[in-house]
C-alpha positions as CSV (number, residue, x, y, z in Angstrom):
1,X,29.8,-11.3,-52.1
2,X,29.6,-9.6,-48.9
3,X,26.2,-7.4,-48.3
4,X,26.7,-4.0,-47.2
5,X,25.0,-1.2,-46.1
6,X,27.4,2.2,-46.4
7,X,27.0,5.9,-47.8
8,X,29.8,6.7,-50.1
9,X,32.5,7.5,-48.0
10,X,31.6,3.6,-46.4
11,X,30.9,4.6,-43.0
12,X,27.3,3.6,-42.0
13,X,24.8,6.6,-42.0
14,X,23.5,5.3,-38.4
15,X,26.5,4.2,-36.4
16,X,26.5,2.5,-32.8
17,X,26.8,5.9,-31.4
18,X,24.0,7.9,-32.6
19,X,21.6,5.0,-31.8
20,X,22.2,4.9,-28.2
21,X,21.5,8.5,-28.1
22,X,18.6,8.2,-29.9
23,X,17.0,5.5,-27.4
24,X,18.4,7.7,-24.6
25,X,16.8,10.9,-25.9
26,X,13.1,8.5,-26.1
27,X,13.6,7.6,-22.5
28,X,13.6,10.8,-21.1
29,X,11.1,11.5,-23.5
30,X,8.9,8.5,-22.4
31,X,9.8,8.7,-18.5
32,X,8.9,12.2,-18.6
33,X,5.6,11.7,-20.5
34,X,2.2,13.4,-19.1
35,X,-0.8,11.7,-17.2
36,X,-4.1,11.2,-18.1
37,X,-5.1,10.0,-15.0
38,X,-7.1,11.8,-12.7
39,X,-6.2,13.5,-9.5
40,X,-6.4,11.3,-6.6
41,X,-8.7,12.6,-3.7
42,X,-9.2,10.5,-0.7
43,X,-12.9,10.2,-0.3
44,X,-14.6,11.7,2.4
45,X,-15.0,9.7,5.8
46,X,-18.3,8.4,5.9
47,X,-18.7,7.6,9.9
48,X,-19.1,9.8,12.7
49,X,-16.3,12.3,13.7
50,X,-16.1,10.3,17.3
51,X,-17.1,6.6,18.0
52,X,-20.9,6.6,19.4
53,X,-19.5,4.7,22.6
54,X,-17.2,7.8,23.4
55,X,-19.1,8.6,26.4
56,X,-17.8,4.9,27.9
57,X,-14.1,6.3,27.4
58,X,-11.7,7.7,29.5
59,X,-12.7,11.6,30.6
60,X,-9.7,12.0,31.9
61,X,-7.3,13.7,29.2
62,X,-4.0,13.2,31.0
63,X,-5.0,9.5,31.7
64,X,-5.8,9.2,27.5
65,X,-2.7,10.7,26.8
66,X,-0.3,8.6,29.1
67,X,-1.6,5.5,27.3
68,X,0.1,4.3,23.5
69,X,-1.4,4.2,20.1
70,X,-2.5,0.8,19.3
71,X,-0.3,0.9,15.9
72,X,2.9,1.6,17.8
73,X,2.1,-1.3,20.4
74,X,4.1,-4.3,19.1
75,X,1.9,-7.7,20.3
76,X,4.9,-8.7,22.5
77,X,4.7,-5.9,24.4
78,X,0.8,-5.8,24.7
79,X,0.5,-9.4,25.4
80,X,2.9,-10.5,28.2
81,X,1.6,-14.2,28.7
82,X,4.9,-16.1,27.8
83,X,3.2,-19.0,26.7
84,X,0.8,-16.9,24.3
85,X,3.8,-14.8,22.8
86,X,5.3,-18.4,22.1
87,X,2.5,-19.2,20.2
88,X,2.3,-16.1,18.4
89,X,5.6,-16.3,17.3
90,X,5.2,-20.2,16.1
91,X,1.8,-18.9,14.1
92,X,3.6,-16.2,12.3
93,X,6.3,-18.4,11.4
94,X,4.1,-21.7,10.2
95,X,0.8,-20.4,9.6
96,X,0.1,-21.7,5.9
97,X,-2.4,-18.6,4.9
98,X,0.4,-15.9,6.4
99,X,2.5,-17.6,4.1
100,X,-0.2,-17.5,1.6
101,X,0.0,-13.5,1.7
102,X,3.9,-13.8,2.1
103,X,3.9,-15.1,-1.8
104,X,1.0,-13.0,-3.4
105,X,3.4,-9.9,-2.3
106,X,6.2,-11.9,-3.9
107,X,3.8,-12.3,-6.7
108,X,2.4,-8.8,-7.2
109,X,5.9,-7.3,-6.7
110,X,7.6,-9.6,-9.6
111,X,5.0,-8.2,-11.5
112,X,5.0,-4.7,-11.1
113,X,9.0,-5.5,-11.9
114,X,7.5,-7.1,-15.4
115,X,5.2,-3.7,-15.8
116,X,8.5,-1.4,-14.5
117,X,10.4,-2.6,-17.3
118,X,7.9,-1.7,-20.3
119,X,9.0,1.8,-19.7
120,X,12.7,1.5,-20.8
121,X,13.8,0.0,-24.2
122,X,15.1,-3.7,-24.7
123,X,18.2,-4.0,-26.0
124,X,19.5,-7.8,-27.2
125,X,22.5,-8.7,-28.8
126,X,21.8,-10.8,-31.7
127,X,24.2,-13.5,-33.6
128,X,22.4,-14.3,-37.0
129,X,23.2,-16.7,-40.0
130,X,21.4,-17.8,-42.7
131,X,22.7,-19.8,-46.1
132,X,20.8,-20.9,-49.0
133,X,20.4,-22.5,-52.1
134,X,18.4,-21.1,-54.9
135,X,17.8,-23.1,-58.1
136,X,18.7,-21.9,-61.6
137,X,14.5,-22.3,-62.9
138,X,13.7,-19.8,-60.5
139,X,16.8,-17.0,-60.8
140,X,17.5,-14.8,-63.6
141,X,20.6,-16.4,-64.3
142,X,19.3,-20.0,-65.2
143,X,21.6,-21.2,-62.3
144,X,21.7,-22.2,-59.1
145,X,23.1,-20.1,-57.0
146,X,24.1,-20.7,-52.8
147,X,23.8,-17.5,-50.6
148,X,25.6,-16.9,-46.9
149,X,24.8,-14.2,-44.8
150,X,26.2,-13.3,-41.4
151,X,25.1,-10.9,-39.0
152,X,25.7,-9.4,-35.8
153,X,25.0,-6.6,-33.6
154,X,22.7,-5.3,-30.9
155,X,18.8,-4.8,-31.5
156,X,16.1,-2.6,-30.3
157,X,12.8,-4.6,-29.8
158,X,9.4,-3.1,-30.2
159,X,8.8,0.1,-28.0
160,X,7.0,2.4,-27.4
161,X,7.2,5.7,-26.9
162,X,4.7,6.5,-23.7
163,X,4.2,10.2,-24.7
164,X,0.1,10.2,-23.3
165,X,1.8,7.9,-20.0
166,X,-0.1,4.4,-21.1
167,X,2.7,2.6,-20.0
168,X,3.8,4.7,-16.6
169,X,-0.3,4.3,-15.5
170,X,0.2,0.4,-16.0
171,X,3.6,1.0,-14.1
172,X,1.6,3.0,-11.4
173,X,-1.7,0.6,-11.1
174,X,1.1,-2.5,-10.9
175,X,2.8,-0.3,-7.8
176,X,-0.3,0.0,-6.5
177,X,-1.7,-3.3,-6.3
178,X,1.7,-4.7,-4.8
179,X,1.5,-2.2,-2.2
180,X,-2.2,-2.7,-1.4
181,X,-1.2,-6.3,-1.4
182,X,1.8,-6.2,1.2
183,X,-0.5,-3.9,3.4
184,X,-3.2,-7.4,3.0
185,X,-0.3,-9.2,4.1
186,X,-0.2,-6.9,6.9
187,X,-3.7,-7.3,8.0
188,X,-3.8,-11.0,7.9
189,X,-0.6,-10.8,10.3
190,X,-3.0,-8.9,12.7
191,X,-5.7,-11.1,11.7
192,X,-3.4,-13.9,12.8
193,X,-1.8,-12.6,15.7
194,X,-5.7,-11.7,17.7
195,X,-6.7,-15.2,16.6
196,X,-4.2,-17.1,18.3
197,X,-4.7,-14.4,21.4
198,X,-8.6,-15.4,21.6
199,X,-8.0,-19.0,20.9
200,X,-5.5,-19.1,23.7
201,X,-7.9,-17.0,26.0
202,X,-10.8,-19.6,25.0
203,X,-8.6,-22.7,25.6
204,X,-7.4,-21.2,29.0
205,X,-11.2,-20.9,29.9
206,X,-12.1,-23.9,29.1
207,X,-9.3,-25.2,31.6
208,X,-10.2,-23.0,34.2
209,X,-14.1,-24.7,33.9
210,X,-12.9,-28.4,33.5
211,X,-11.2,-27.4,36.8
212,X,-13.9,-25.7,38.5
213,X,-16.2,-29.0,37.1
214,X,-13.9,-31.5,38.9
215,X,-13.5,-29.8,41.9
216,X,-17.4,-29.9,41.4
217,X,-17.4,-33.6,40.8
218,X,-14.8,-34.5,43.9
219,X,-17.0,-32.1,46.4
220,X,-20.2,-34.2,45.1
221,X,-18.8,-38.0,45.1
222,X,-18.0,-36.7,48.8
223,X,-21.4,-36.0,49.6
224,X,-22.8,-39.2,47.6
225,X,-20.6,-41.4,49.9
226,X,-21.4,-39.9,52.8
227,X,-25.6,-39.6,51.7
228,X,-25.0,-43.0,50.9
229,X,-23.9,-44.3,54.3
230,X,-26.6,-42.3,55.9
231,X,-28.9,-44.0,53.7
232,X,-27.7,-47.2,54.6
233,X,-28.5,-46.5,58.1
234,X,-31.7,-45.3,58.1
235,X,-30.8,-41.6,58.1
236,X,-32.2,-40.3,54.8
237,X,-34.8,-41.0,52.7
238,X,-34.0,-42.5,49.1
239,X,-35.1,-39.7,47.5
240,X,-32.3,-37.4,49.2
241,X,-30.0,-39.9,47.7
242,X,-31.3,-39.8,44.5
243,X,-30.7,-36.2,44.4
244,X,-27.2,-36.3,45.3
245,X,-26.9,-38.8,42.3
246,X,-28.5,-36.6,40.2
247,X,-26.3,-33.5,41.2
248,X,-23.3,-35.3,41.1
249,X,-24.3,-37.1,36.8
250,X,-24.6,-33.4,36.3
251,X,-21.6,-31.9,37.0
252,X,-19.7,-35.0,35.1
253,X,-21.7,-33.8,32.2
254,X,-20.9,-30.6,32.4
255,X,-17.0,-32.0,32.6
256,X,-17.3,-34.2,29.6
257,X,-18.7,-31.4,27.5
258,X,-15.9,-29.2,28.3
259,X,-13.6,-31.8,27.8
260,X,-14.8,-32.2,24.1
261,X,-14.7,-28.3,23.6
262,X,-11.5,-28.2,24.7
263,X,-10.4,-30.9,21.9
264,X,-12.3,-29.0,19.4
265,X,-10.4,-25.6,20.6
266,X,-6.8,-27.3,21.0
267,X,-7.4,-28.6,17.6
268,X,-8.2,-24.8,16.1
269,X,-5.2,-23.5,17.8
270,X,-3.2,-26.2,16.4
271,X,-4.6,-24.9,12.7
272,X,-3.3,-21.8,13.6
273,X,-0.1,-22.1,14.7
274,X,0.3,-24.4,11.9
275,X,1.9,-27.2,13.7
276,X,1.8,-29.1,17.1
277,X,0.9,-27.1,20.3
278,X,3.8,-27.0,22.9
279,X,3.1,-28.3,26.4
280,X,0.7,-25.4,28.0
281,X,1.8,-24.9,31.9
282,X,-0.9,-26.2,34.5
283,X,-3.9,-23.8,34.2
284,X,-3.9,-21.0,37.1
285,X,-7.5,-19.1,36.0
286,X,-7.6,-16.3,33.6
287,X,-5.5,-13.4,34.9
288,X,-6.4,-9.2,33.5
289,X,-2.9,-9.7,33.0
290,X,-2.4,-11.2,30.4
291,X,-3.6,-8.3,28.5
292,X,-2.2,-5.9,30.4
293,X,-1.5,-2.2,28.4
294,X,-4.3,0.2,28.1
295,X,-4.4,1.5,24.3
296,X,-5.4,5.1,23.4
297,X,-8.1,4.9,21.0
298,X,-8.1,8.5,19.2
299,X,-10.3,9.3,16.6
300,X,-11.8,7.2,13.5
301,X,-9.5,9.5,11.2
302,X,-6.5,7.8,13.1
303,X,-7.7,4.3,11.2
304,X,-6.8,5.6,7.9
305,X,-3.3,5.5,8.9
306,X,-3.4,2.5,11.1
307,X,-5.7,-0.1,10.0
308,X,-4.0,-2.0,7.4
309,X,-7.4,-2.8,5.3
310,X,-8.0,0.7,4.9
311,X,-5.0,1.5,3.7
312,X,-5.2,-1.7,1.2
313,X,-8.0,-0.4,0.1
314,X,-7.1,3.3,-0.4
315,X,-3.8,1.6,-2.8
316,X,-6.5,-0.3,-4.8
317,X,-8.5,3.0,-5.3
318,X,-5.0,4.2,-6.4
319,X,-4.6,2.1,-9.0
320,X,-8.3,2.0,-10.5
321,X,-7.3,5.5,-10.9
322,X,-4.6,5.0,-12.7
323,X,-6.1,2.2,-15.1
324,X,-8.3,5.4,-15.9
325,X,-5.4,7.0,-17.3
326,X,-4.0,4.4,-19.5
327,X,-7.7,3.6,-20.9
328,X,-7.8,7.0,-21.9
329,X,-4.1,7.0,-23.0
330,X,-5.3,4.5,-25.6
331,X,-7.2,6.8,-27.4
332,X,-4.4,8.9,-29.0
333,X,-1.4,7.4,-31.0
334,X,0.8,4.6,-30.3
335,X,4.1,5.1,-31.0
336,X,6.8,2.2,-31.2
337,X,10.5,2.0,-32.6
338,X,12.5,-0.7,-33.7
339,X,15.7,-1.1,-34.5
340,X,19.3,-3.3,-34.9
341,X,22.7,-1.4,-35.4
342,X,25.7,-4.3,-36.3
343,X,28.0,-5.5,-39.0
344,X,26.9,-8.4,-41.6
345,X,28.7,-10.2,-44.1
346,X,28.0,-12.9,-46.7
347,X,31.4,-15.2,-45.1
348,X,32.3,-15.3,-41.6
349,X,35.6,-13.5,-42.4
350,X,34.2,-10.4,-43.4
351,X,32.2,-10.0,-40.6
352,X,34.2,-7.3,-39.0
353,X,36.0,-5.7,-41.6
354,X,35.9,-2.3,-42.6
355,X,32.7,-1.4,-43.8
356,X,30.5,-4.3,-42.8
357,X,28.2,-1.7,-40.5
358,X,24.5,-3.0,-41.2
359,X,21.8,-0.9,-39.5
360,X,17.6,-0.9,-39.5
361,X,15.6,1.8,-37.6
362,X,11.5,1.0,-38.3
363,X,9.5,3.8,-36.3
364,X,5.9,3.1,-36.3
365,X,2.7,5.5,-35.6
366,X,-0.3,3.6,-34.9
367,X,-4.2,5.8,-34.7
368,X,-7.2,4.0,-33.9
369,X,-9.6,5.1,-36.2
370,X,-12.5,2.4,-35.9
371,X,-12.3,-0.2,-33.0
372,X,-16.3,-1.4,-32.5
373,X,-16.4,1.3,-29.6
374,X,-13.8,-1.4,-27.9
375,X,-11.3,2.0,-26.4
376,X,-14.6,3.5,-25.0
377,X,-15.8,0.3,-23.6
378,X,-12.3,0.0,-22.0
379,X,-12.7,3.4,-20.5
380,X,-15.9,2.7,-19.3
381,X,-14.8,-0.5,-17.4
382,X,-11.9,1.6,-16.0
383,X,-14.2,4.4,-14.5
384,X,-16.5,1.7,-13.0
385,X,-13.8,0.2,-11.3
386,X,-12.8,3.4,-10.4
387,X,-16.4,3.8,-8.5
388,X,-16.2,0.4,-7.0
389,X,-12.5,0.9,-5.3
390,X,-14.3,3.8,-3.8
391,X,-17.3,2.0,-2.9
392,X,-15.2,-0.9,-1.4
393,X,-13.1,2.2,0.6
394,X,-16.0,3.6,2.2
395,X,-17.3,0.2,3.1
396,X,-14.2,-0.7,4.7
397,X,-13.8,2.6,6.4
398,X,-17.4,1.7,7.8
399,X,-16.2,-1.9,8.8
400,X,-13.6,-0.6,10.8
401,X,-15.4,2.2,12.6
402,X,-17.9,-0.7,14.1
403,X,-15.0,-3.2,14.8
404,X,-13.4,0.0,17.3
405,X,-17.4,0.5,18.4
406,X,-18.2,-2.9,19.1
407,X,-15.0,-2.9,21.0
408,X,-15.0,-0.7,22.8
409,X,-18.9,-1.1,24.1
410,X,-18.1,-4.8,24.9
411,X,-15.2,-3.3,27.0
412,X,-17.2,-1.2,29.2
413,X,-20.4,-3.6,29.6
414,X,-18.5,-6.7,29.8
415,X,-16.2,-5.3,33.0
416,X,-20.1,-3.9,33.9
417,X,-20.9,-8.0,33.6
418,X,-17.8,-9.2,35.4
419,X,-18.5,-7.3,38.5
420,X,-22.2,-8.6,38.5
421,X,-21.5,-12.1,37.9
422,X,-18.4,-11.4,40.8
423,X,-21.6,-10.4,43.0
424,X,-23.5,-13.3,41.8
425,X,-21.5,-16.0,42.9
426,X,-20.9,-14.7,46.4
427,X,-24.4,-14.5,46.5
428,X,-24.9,-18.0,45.3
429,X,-22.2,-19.5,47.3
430,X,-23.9,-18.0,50.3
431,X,-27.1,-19.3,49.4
432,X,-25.6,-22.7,48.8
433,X,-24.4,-22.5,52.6
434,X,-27.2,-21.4,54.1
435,X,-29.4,-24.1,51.9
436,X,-27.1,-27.1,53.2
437,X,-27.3,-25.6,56.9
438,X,-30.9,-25.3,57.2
439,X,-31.2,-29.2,55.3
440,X,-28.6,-29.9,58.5
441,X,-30.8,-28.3,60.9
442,X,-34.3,-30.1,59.4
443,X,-35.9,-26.9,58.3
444,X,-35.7,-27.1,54.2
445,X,-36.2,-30.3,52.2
446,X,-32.8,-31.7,50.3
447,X,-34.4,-29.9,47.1
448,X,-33.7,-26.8,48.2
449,X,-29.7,-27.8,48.5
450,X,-30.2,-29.3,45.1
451,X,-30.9,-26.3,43.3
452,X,-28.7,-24.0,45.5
453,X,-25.7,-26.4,44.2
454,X,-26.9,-26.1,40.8
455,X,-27.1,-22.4,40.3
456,X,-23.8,-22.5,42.4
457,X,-22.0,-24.0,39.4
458,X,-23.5,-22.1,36.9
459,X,-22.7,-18.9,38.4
460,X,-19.2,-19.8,38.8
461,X,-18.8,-21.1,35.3
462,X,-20.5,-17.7,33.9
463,X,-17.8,-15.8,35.8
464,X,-15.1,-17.5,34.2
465,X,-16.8,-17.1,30.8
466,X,-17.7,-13.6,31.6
467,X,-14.1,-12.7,32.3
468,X,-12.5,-14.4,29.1
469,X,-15.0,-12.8,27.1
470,X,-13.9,-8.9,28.9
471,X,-10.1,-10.2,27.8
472,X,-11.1,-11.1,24.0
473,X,-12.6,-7.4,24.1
474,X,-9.3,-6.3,24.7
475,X,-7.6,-8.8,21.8
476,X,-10.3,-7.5,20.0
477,X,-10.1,-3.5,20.4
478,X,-6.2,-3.6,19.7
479,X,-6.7,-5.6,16.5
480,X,-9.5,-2.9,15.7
481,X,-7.4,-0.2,16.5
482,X,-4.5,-1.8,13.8
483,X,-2.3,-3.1,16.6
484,X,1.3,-3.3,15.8
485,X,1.1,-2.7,12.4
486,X,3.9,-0.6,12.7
487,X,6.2,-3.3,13.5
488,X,5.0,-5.9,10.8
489,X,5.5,-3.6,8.0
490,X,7.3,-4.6,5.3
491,X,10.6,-2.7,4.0
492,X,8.4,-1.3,0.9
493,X,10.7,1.4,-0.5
494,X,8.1,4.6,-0.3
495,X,10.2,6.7,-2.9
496,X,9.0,4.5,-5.5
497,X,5.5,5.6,-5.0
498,X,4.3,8.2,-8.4
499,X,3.3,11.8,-8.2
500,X,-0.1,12.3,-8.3
């Protein structure tokens, strides 16, 4: 016997038609539901209106305003070094912890998909069948009886209706976190890209002192052969030639040392580029070119816009706000529909016949009356999360305020530095001359050469150190300032973002 479900004129009270209205009716119904989350208000800035080395800036206004905002600087442009924009561009594409970032936005955004979806109904087609056999001791009929039922049609899984906007906050906080998470992408791009700039820098330093230390070591085993041969006849004393032993074991040293930290530095800047280093040309001393534009550095406001921490962190403060909502949304009813609409049959060949339409509709109204204080303790958590995204905003609004500072201060004393330790070894090389001319003459014991040499070399490898350091200021001030982070943005579709 076939089992139906019909009124009396056979046609089924809730047909195929009405149902699909129904569920689009509770869309716009659910899409359109209010907010319980509170307004969101960017915290106030808690750092100076201007950075405390202002008075080291630029006066000049026209000068300020011919140079470029950091942000709309793309890294190939600010650094021109070929060799370095090589490596850049080999980091961003092998670097394992870019690629790290790459997949937790992958990640975040396949789940804010997942949370997307929970506002919409699911809809399944469903094939059902089901026979049985019932024995007679346990019928009213004292016999056994065998039962087929078919079924098939399209159901309506649990859903709920987000009239207080539970569901769009979890939507919303899921947006949020993705976004906040590409703009971490973002800063671990910078991150990246003024890494490999200041590893380069260092590296290049290092070659430029190995060099300076061998030319060193060939001036010296020069002067020990020829100390030597005076030696040999009577010229010298021994102790003279000792000295030129000992100058000459220092500067090989010196060289060995650097050697190692070059090893140690080629093998970082392998790590970040992520695989082998390409042949580096023959080193020709650190050049102010190879950081060449000047960047406008504006106000700390400007940050919120261009650093790509801050603006992570603002997202995250986002969605702890909207967590807040849906916490509070779980205080008032829940409720959820279910339903099928189809055609069933006890044989297969009455399955779409005339009158076969089967249909179920099971709204449900859930009200949480006791829950062990579970809702509020939920609501709770929400708000001090809430308090700690703003917390962590400030803080990074602070962090970023000192990076610029610090930047800009080393920028000013360091070019301060480089002019004195410029001065320096003039003055030391001068010395050095005088020192081995008045040794020549007879008037100054070989000592006196021996430490003229000595603070020779010093002061010209604290020049070359001086002057990297002035060009990792730079590096360092345009990542500060959120350099290029208008070119490594990702394509994030903005009209998705939620009304506030």
């Amino acid at each position: 016997m076939k089992n139906r479900n019909m009124n009396s004129t056979g046609k089924s009270p809730f047909s195929h038609a009405p149902l699909a209205a129904l569920c689009a009716l509770a869309s716009v119904l659910a899409l359109s539901a209010c907010s319980l989350a509170p307004g969101f208000e960017q915290p106030a800035l808690p750092v100076a209106a201007a950075y405390p080395t202002a008075k080291l800036q630029s006066a000049n206004v026209a000068e300020e305003d011919r140079m470029t905002a950091a942000s709309a600087t793309a890294w190939h442009d600010y650094f021109v070094a070929p060799h370095l924009r090589a490596l850049i561009q080999q980091a961003l594409a092998n670097n394992r912890d870019l690629r790290t970032a790459m997949l937790r936005v992958e990640e975040a955004r396949a789940i804010y998909g997942i949370q997307r979806a929970d506002q919409l109904p699911t809809i399944a087609a469903t094939v059902n069948g089901s026979r049985a056999r019932v024995p007679g001791d346990v019928n009213m009929s004292g016999q056994s009886i065998v039962s087929s039922q078919y079924q098939v049609g399209a159901g309506l899984a649990t859903w709920e209706l987000d009239f207080w906007g539970r569901v769009r906050n979890l939507k919303d906080a899921a947006l949020e976190n993705y976004l906040a998470t590409d703009e971490a992408r973002r800063a671990i791009t910078l991150s990246l890209i003024a890494q490999v700039a200041d590893s380069y820098l260092a590296l290049r330093e290092l070659d430029e002192r190995i060099a300076l230390a061998r030319q060193t070591i060939t001036s010296r085993e020069e002067s020990l052969r020829i100390f030597k041969r005076r030696f040999e006849v009577g010229a010298i004393a021994k102790m003279d030639l000792v000295q030129v032993e000992v100058l000459l074991q220092q500067a090989q040293t010196l060289a060995a040392q650097l050697e190692q930290g070059r090893d140690v530095q080629a093998h970082a800047l392998t790590l970040l580029v992520g695989s082998p280093l390409p042949p580096l040309p023959e080193n020709t001393g650190l050049s102010d070119d190879a950081v060449a534009r000047e960047l406008r550095v504006g106000l700390p406001s400007d940050l919120l816009l261009q650093r790509p921490d801050i603006v992570a962190a603002e997202h995250q403060l986002r969605a702890a706000q909207a967590n807040i909502g849906a916490a509070r949304a779980a205080f008032f009813p829940r409720i959820t529909l279910t339903g099928s609409a189809g055609t069933a049959s006890a044989g297969l060949d009455g399955l779409f016949d005339s009158g076969s339409r089967a249909w179920s509709f099971m709204p449900s109204l859930s009200l949480p009356i006791f829950d062990a204080g579970r809702n509020r303790a939920n609501l709770d958590l929400a708000e001090v999360r809430r308090n700690l995204a703003v917390t962590n905003y400030e803080k990074t609004v602070q962090a970023a305020f000192r990076d610029v500072s610090d930047a800009l201060s080393a920028r000013h004393w360091l070019t301060e530095q480089v002019r004195i330790a410029q001065a320096t070894l003039a003055a030391q090389t001068e010395r050095a001359r005088l020192s081995q001319l008045r040794y020549d003459n007879g008037s100054a014991p070989y000592f006196e050469v021996l430490d003229a040499e000595r603070e020779l070399l010093t002061a010209e490898q604290q020049l070359v150190q001086t002057r990297r350091a002035l060009l990792s200021s730079r590096v360092s001030l345009y990542a500060a300032l959120g350099g290029g982070s208008q070119e490594f943005a990702a394509p994030v579709n903005t009209a998705t973002r939620p009304a506030n």
